[in-house]
Structures are given as C-alpha cells and as structure tokens.
C-alpha positions, 0 to 999 in steps of 0.5 A: 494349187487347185489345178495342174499349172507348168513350167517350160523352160528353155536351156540356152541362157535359161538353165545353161549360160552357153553364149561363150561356148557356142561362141568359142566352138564356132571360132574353133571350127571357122578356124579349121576351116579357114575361116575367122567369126567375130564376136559381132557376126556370132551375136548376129546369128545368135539363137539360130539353128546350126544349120542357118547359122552354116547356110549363111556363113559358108553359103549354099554353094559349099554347103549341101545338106551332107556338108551342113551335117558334118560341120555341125556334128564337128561344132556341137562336138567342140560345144559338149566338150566345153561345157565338159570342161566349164559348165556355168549353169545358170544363177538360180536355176537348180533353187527354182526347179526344187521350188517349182518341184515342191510347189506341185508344178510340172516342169519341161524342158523345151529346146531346139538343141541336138539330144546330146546336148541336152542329155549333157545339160540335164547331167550337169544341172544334176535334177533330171529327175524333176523334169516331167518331159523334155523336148528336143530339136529331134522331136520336131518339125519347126523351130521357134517361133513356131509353138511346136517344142513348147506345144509338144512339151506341154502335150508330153506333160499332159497339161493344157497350153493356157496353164503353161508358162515359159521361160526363155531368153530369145524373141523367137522363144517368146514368140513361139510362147505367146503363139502356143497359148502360155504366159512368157517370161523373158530372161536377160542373159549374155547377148540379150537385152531387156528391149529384145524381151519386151514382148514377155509378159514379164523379164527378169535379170535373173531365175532368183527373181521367179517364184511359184506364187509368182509363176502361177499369178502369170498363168492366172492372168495370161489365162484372162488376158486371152479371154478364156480359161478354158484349156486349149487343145493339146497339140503336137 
C-alpha cells in the first residue's frame, strides 16, 4: 500500500457471535426479577444500549439511573461469564486480522460495549496485540449511529476517516460508518439479515469472504465516491 489504509471492526457479531449470550444473560436476570423476555422481545432490542433495552423493559418508573446501573452491572456480569464458559468467535475473524496485519493495515476495535467486555473478547480471540487502538462504550458520549466510536478509533490509530473501512453487523453501525466518512461493510450474522445491511457498500455472509486487496479497493472507491480524496480531519 502506498498510504496508511484501516480497519475498524465492530466486536458483537463481527469478532464475537454474542447474540445467545446477550440472549441468555437477558433471561437469567428478567428471571430474578420476576419477569420472562422471549426470543422475539430480545431481537427486538437487539443492538441497543443495556441501559435502552432496562428503560424499555422495566419502564422509567422503576428504573432510576442508580436501578438501571445495577441491572446492567448484574446482566453484563452473567454475559462475560457465558462467554467464559463458550465463547464462539466469529469464522474467519482471527485468518483476517493476521492478513489485514501482514498487509500493513492498521486495525481497531470500535464498540459500544463496557471495557470488561472487550478486555474479555481481545483475551479470548488471543491477537490483542495486532489492534493499533480499541474504543469502547466508556470512550464516548454518543452511541452508534453516531460517528463518535469509529471517528475516535481512527483518531487513536492516526489515520484519516476516508482511509477507513468498518466492518459491522447493525444498521446503526453502518450508519455511523457512512456518517463518519468510511467505507462499511456490512456482516450477516445471528439476528441480522442481508435487507437490514443493504446500506453497506458491501455485505458479506461471512469474514472468510474479505481480503486486504478487497478492503482496500472499498476505501479506494468510498474515497471517489465522496468526491474527494483528501482525508478529513480527524475527530474525536
């Protein structure tokens, strides 16, 4: 590459197939409070912040901020100790970081996610070492499809936004890709269909079908498709 090109992924379906984990630690702690969440009310949500998904449930009534805090500290708890026990990293994920690594990309991670959550993802996939930075949900203000986590990353990595691509597996995620200036690649995983993506510059049914040459002709051509190859700012 004759410049510095990047990668951003998301972790939630793109590095980490989460869905029946987030699914399961939902029912476990609904359970202990008296309450039942089907499969449907959880895709529903899916993709959502805890603290929207407690707001809706439970209502604002008997949900202040400090009752919003401990529900979500007890849900995520139960979500790392699912993943402890099974953790289904996505197909391909740890073939195409080693590639995009080997290719001279830079690569972030960009997640709405608490810091425990990641830490426990980057452990799991076991190639930390190849991420140049790592946003999460404590890093910023606004979530997805805000461009914030992704403008940050890029920020963090020192690499202008229209030399970005993201991969992501939620509309709002693509929305906040295409916001911040990057070419988006949408993945179909658990819960998300190939309709719901349909405004990536590209979807994919799996990380197998990506490849640095790849990668870098969708920046190449987001770049033209703006109209303008010089970089943008960078933003935090």
């Amino acid at each position: 590459m004759s410049r510095q090109l990047a990668v951003i992924f998301d972790m939630d379906g793109v590095l980490v197939d989460s869905y029946q984990a987030h699914f399961r630690s939902w029912q476990m702690v609904a359970a202990e409070e008296g309450r039942v969440v089907t499969e449907a009310e959880f895709a529903a949500h899916f993709g959502r912040t805890s603290r929207e998904i407690i707001a809706g449930w439970w209502g604002s009534q008997q949900a202040d901020d400090a009752r919003v805090a401990e529900l979500d500290a007890r849900k995520e708890a139960a979500f790392r100790e699912i993943l402890r026990r099974e953790f289904p990293a996505m197909p391909g994920a740890v073939e195409l970081l080693e590639q995009l690594h080997q290719a001279g990309f830079a690569i972030a991670l960009g997640s709405s996610g608490p810091p425990e959550n990641v830490d426990l993802v980057l452990e799991r996939l076991g190639k930390r070492e190849l991420f140049g930075a790592v946003v999460t949900g404590s890093d910023v203000t606004r979530g997805k499809p805000d461009p914030q986590v992704f403008l940050l990353a890029a920020s963090r990595l020192g690499v202008p936004p229209p030399c970005c691509a993201v991969v992501e597996d939620a509309p709002p995620g693509i929305a906040a890709a295409k916001a911040a200036g990057m070419a988006a690649v949408g993945l179909v995983s658990t819960g998300r269909t190939r309709e719901v993506l349909a405004q990536a510059d590209l979807v994919i049914d799996s990380l197998s079908d990506l490849s640095p040459i790849l990668m870098e002709d969708l920046v190449v051509h987001n770049q033209r498709g703006s109209g303008s190859d010089n970089p943008h700012h960078l933003q935090e």
